[in-house]
C-alpha positions as CSV (number, residue, x, y, z in Angstrom):
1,X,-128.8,-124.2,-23.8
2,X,-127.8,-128.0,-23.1
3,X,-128.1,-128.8,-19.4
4,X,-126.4,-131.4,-18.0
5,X,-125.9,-132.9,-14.5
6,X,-126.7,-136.1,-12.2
7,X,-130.5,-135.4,-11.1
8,X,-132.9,-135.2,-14.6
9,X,-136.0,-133.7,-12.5
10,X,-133.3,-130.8,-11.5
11,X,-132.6,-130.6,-15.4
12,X,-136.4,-130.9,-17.0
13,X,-137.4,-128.1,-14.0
14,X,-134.6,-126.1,-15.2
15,X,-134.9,-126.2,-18.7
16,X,-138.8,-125.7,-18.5
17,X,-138.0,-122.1,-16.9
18,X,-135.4,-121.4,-19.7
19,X,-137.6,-122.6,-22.3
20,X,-140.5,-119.9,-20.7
21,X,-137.9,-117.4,-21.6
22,X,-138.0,-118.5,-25.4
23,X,-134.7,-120.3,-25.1
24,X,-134.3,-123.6,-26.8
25,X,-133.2,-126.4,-24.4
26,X,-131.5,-129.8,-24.6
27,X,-131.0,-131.7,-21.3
28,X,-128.5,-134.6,-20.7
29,X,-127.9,-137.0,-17.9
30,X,-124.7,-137.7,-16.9
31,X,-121.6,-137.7,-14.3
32,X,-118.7,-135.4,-15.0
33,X,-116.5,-137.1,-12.6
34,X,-116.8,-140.6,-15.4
35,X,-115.0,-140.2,-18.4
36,X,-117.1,-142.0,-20.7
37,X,-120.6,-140.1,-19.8
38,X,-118.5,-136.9,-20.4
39,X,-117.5,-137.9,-24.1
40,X,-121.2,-139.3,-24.7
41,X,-122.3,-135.9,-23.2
42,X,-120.1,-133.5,-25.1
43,X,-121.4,-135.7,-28.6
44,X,-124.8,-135.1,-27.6
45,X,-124.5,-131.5,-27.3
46,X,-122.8,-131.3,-30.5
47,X,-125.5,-133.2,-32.3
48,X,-128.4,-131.0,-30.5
49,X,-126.8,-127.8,-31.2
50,X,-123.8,-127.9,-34.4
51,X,-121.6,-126.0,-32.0
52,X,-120.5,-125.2,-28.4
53,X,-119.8,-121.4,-28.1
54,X,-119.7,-120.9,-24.0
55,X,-118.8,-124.3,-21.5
56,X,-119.7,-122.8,-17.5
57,X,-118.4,-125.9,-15.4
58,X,-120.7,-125.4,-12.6
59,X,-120.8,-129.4,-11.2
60,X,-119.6,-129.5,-7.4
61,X,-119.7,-131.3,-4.0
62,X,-118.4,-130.4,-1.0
63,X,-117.2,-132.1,2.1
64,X,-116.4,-131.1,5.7
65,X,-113.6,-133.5,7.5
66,X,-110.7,-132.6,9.7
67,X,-107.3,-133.9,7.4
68,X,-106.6,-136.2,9.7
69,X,-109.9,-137.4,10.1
70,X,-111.5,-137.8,5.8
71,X,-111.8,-140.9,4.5
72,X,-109.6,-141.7,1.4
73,X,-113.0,-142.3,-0.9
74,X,-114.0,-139.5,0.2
75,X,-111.1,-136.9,-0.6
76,X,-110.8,-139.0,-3.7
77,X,-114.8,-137.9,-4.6
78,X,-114.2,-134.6,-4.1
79,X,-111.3,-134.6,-6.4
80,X,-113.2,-136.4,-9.2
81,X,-115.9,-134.3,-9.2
82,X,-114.2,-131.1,-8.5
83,X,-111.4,-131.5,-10.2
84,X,-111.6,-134.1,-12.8
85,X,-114.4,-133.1,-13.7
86,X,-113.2,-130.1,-15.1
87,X,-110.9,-131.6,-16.9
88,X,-112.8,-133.6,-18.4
89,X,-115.0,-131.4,-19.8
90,X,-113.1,-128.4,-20.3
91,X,-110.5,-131.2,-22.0
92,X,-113.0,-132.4,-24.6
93,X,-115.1,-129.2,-25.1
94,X,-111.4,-127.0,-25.6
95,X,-110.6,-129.3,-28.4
96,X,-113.6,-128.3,-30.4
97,X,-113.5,-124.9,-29.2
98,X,-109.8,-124.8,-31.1
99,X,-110.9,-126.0,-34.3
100,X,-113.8,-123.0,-35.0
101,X,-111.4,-120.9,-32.9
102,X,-113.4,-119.5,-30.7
103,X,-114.9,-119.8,-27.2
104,X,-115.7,-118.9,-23.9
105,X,-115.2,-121.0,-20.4
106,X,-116.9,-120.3,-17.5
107,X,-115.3,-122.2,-14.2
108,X,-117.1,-122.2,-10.6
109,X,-114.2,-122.3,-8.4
110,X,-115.0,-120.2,-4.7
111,X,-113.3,-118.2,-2.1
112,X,-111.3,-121.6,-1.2
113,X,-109.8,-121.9,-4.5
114,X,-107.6,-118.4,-2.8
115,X,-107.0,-118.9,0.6
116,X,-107.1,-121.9,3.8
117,X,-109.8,-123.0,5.6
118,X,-110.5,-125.2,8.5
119,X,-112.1,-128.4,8.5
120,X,-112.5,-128.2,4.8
121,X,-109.0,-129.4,2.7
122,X,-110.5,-131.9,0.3
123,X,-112.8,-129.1,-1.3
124,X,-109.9,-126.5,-0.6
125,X,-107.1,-128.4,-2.6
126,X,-110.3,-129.4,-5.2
127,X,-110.7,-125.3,-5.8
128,X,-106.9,-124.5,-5.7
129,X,-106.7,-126.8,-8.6
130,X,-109.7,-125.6,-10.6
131,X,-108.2,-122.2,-10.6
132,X,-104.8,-123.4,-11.6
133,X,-106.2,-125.2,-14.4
134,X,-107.9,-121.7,-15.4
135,X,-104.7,-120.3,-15.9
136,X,-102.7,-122.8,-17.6
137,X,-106.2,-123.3,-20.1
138,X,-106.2,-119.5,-20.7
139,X,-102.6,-119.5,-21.4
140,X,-102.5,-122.1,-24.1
141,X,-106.5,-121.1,-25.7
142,X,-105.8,-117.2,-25.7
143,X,-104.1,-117.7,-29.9
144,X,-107.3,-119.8,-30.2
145,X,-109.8,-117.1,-29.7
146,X,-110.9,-119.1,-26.3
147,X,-110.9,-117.2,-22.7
148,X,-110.8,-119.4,-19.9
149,X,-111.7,-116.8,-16.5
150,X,-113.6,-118.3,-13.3
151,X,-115.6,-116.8,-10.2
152,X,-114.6,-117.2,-6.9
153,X,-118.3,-117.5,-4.7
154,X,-118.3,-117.2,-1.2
155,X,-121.4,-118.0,0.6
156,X,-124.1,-118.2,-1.8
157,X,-128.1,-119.8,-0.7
158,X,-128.1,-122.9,-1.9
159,X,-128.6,-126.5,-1.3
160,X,-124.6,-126.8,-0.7
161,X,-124.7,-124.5,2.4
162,X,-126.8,-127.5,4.0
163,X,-123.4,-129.3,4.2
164,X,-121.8,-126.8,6.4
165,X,-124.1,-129.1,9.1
166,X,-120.1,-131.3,8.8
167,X,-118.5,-128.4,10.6
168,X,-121.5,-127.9,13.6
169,X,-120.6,-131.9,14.0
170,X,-116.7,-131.2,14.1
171,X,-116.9,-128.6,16.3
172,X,-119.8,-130.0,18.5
173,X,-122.0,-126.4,18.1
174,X,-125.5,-125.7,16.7
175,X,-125.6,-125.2,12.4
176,X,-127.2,-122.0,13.4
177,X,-124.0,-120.8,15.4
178,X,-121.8,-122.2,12.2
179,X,-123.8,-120.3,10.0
180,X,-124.0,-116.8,12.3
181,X,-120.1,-117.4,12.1
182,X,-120.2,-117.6,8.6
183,X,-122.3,-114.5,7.8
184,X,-120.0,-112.6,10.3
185,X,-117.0,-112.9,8.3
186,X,-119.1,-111.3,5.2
187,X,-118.8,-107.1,5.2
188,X,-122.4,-107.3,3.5
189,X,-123.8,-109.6,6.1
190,X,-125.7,-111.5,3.5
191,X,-125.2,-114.8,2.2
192,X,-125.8,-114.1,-2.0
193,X,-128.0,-115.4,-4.2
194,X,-127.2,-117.3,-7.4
195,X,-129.0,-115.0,-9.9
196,X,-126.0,-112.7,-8.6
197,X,-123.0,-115.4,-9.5
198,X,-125.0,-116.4,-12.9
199,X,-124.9,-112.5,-14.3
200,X,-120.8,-112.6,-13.8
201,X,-120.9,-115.6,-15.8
202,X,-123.2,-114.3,-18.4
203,X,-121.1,-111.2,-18.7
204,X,-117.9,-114.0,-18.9
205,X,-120.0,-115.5,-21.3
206,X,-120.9,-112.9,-23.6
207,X,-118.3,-110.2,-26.1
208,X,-118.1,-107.2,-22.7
209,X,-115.5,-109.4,-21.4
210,X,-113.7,-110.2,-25.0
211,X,-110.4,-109.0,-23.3
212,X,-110.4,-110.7,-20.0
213,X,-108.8,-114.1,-19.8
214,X,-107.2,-116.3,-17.1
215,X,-108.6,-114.6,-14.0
216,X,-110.0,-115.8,-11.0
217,X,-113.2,-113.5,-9.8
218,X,-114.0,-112.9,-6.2
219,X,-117.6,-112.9,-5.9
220,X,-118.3,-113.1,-2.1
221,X,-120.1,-109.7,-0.5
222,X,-116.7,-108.6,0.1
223,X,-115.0,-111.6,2.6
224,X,-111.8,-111.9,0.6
225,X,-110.0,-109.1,-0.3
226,X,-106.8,-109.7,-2.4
């Protein structure tokens, strides 16, 4: 495993558990959303490991604003992290995925990569585009070898949920009553866990889902059904 993002305490914790499970770790510092610590990342994975078989593009922020109300910096993060970020890596790691011919990408997009939401359109339009580049990826890597597929979470327990707190502060209401309205619209009435998204992207990962390319998961205790 090579394990990458901004916070290296969140990295060393992570790979420690990983490493209990007798798998051999490499971690790496670095922003997705700068161009130049994604090159120097994708080079240090290839000199850890030889090869890059699977690429899950998990990196994400999130930010609640009314349109008419977010602040041009702000969209603009959301779209470098969410979105170029992506690209960057899927960009860099594709190319050596073509030459052995072979590969698998893994893309967290969510629920509002499918639909509209209130109070939410920097993160919406960031997911809209993460999917669309799913498809065009999987398109042009399928006579490669390389299947390109992401999930689609809805609400899932973790730290991110914390910055639903935006919305209680647009709307002038508790968190607790954003978050009673949030499990409402969920037929399982339970926020999931992320053990549940990482075994869809371990079956992505692995030969099972061989013949599946260029779709876009729903993962979400049943709020979207299309």
């Amino acid at each position: 495993l090579f394990l990458t993002a901004t916070r290296l305490e969140l990295l060393e914790e992570t790979a420690a558990l990983a490493e209990e499970r007798g798998a051999k770790v490499a971690v790496h510092r670095a922003d997705v959303a700068v161009r130049a610590q994604v090159d120097a990342m994708v080079e240090a994975a290839l000199a850890a490991f030889g090869t890059i078989d699977v690429l899950v593009n998990n990196a994400g922020v999130y930010q609640a604003a009314r349109l008419v109300d977010i602040a041009p910096e702000d969209f603009d993060r959301v779209m470098k992290v969410n979105v170029y970020g992506a690209f960057h890596v899927m960009q860099q790691v594709l190319r050596h995925m073509q030459a052995q011919r072979r590969g698998k990408v893994v893309n967290i997009a969510s629920t509002a990569g499918k639909w509209g939401s209130m109070n939410q359109s920097a993160y919406n339009a960031s997911k809209h585009a993460v999917v669309g580049l799913t498809r065009c990826a999987a398109l042009e890597m399928g006579g490669f070898g390389i299947t390109v597929n992401a999930i689609c979470p809805g609400f899932v327990q973790t730290d991110m949920l914390e910055a639903f707190r935006g919305h209680a502060d647009i709307l002038g209401v508790p968190f607790e009553q954003v978050m009673q309205g949030a499990l409402a619209r969920v037929p399982l009435k339970r926020f999931l866990q992320p053990q549940e998204i990482a075994h869809l992207a371990v079956y992505l990962a692995a030969a099972e889902s061989d013949g599946m390319t260029g779709q876009t998961l729903l993962l979400d205790g049943g709020m979207l059904m299309v």
